[in-house]
DODO-462454 format. One record per residue: x, y, z of N, C-alpha, C, CB in turn. Coordinates in steps of 0.2 Angstrom, whole numbers. Glycine has a CB too. Example, Ala and Ser with C-alpha at 12.3 -4.5 7.8 and 13.67 -1.06 7.14 Angstrom:
2
DOTI  66  -28  39  62  -22  39  66  -16  39  57  -22  45;
DOTI  64  -11  35  68  -5  36  64  0  39  70  -3  29;
! end
This chain:
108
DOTI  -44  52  37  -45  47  32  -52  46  30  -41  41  34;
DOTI  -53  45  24  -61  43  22  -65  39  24  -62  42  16;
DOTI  -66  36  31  -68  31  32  -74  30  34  -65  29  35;
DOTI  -80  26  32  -87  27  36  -86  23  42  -95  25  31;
DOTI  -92  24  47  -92  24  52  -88  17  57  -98  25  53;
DOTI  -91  12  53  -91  4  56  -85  2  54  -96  -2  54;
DOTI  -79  3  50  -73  2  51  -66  6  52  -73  0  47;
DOTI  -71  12  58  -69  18  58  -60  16  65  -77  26  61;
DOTI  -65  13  69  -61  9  75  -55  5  71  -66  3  79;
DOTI  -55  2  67  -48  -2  61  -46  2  58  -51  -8  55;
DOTI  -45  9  59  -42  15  54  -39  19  61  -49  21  48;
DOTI  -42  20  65  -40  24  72  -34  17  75  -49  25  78;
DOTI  -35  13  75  -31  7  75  -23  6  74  -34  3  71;
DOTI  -24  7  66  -20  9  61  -14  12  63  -22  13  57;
DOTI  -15  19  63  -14  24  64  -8  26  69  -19  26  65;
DOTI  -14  22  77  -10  21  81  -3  16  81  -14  20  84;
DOTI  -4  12  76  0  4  77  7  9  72  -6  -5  72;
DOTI  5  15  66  9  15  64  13  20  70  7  18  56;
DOTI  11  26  73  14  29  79  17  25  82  11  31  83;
DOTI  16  20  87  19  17  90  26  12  87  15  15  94;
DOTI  26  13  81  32  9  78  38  15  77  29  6  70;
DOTI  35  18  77  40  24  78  41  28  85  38  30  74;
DOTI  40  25  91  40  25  97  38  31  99  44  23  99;
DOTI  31  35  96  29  39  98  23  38  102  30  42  95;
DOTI  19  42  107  16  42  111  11  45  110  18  43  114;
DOTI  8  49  104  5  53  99  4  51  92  8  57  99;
DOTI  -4  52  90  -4  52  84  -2  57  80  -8  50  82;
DOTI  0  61  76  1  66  72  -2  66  66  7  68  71;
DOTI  -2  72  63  -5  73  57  1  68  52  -5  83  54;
DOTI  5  68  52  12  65  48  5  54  46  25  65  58;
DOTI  7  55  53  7  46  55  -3  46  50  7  42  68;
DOTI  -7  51  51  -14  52  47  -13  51  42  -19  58  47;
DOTI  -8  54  39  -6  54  32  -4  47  28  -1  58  32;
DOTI  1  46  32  3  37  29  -2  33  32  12  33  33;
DOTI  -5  34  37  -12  30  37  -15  29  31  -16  33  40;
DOTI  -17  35  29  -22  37  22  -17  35  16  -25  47  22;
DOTI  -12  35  15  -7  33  9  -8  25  11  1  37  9;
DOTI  -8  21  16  -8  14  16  -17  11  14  -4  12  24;
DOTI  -17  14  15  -26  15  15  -27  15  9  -30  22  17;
DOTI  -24  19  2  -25  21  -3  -22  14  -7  -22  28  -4;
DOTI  -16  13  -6  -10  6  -7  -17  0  -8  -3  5  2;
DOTI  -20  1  -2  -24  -5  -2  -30  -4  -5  -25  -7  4;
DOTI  -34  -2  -6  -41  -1  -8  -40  3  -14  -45  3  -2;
DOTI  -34  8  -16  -36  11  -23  -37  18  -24  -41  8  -26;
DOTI  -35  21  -26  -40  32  -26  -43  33  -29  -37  40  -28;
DOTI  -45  25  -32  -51  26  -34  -58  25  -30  -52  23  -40;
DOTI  -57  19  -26  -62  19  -20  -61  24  -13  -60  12  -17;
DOTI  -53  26  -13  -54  32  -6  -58  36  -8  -48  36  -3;
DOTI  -57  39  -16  -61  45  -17  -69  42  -17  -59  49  -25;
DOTI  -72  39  -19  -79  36  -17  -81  37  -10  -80  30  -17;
DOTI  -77  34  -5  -77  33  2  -78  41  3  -70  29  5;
DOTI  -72  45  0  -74  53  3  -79  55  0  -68  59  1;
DOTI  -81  53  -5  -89  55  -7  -93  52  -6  -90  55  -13;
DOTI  -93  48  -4  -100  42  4  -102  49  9  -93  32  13;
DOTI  -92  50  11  -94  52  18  -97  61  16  -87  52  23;
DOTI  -94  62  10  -95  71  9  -104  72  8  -90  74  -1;
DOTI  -106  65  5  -113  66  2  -112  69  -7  -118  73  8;
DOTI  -108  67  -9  -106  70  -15  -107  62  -20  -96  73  -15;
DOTI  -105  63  -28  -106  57  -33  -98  59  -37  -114  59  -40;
DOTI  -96  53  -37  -98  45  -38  -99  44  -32  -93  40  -42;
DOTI  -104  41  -29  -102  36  -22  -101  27  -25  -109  37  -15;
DOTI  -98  24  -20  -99  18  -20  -104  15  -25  -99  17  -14;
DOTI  -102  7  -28  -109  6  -33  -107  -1  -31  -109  8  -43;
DOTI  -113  -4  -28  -115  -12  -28  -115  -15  -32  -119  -15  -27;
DOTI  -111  -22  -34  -112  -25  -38  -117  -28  -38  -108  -27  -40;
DOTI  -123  -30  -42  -129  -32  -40  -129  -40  -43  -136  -26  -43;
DOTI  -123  -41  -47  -122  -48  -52  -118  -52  -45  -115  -46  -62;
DOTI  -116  -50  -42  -113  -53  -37  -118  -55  -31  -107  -47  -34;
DOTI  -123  -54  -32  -128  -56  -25  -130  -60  -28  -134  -52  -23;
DOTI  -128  -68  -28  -134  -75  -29  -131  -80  -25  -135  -78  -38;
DOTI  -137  -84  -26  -140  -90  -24  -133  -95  -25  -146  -93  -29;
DOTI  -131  -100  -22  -127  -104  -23  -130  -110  -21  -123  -103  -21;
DOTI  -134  -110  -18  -138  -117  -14  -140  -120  -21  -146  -115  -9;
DOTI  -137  -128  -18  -138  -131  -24  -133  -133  -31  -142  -128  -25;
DOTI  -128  -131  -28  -123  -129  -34  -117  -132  -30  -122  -119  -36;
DOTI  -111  -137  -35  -107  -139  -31  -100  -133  -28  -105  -145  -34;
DOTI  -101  -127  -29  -97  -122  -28  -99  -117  -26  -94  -121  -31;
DOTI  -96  -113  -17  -99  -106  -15  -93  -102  -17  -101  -105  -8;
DOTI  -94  -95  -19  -89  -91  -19  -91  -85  -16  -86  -91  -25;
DOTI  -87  -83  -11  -88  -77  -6  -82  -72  -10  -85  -80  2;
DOTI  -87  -65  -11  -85  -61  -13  -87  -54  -7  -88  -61  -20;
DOTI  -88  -53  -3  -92  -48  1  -88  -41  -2  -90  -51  10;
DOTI  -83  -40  1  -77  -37  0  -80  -30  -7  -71  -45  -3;
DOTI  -79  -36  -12  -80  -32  -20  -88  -32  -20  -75  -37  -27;
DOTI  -92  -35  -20  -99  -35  -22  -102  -28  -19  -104  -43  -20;
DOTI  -96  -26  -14  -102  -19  -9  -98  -14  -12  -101  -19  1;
DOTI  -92  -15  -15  -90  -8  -22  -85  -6  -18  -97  1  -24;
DOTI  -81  -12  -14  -76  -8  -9  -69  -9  -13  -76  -11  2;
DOTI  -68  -11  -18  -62  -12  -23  -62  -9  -30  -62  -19  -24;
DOTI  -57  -8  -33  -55  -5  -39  -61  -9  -44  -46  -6  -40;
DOTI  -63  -4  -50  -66  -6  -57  -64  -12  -58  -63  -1  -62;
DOTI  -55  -14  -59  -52  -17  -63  -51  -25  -58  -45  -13  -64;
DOTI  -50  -24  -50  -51  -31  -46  -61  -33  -46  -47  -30  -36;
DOTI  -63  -30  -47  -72  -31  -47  -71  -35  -54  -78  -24  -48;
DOTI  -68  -32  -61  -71  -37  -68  -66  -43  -66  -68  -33  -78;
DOTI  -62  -42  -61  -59  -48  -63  -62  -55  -60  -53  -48  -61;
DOTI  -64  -54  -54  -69  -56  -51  -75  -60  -54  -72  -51  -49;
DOTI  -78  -52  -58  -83  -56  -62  -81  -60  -66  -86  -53  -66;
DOTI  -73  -61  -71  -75  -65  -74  -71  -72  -73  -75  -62  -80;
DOTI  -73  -74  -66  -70  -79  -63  -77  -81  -62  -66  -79  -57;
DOTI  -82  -77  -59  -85  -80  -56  -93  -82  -64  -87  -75  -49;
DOTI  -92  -76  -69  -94  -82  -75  -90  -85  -77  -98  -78  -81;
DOTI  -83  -88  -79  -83  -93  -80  -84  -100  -77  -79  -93  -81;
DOTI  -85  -102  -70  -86  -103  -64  -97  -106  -66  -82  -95  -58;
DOTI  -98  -98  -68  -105  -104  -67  -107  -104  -76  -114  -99  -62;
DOTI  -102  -106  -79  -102  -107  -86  -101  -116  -87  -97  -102  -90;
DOTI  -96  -118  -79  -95  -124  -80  -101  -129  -81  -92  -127  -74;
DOTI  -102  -133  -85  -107  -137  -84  -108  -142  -79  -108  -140  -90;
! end
């Protein structure tokens, strides 16, 4: 599975948790696979393929949203995006994002 390092342990996890639901005692290629297919379910083939291109050293890689990095201090609403602002979600949940979070600082 395409996974960089620091969430590599929550993917090896996975894997295992799907194995032993099937009461085996082994991981197999089969259980790597539905790993990576529940992986994809969740995050998108458009982010896995990034993620394989992080890890390959290949383009497109990941893209930070850079409109997603601000200040809140001082404002009567925080919104925590971590998630999407580091490019770990689909094109289409990032605009949506955005355009919550400019309607959000359009309130007067």
């Amino acid at each position: 599975m395409p996974v960089p390092p620091s969430p590599s342990l929550f993917a090896k996890k996975w894997v295992e948790k799907i194995a032993r639901k099937k009461n085996l005692n082994r991981v197999t290629v089969k259980e790597v696979k539905e790993a990576e297919e529940s992986y994809e379910n969740l995050y998108g083939r458009e982010k896995t393929q990034e993620m394989r291109n992080l890890l390959e050293g290949k383009e497109p890689l990941p893209q930070i949203v850079e409109e997603l990095f601000f200040d809140s201090s001082g404002k009567l609403y925080n919104i925590q995006v971590c998630p999407v602002k580091y490019g770990s979600q689909s094109r289409e949940v990032t605009d949506s994002v955005l355009n919550v979070f400019r309607g959000v600082e359009e309130i007067p």
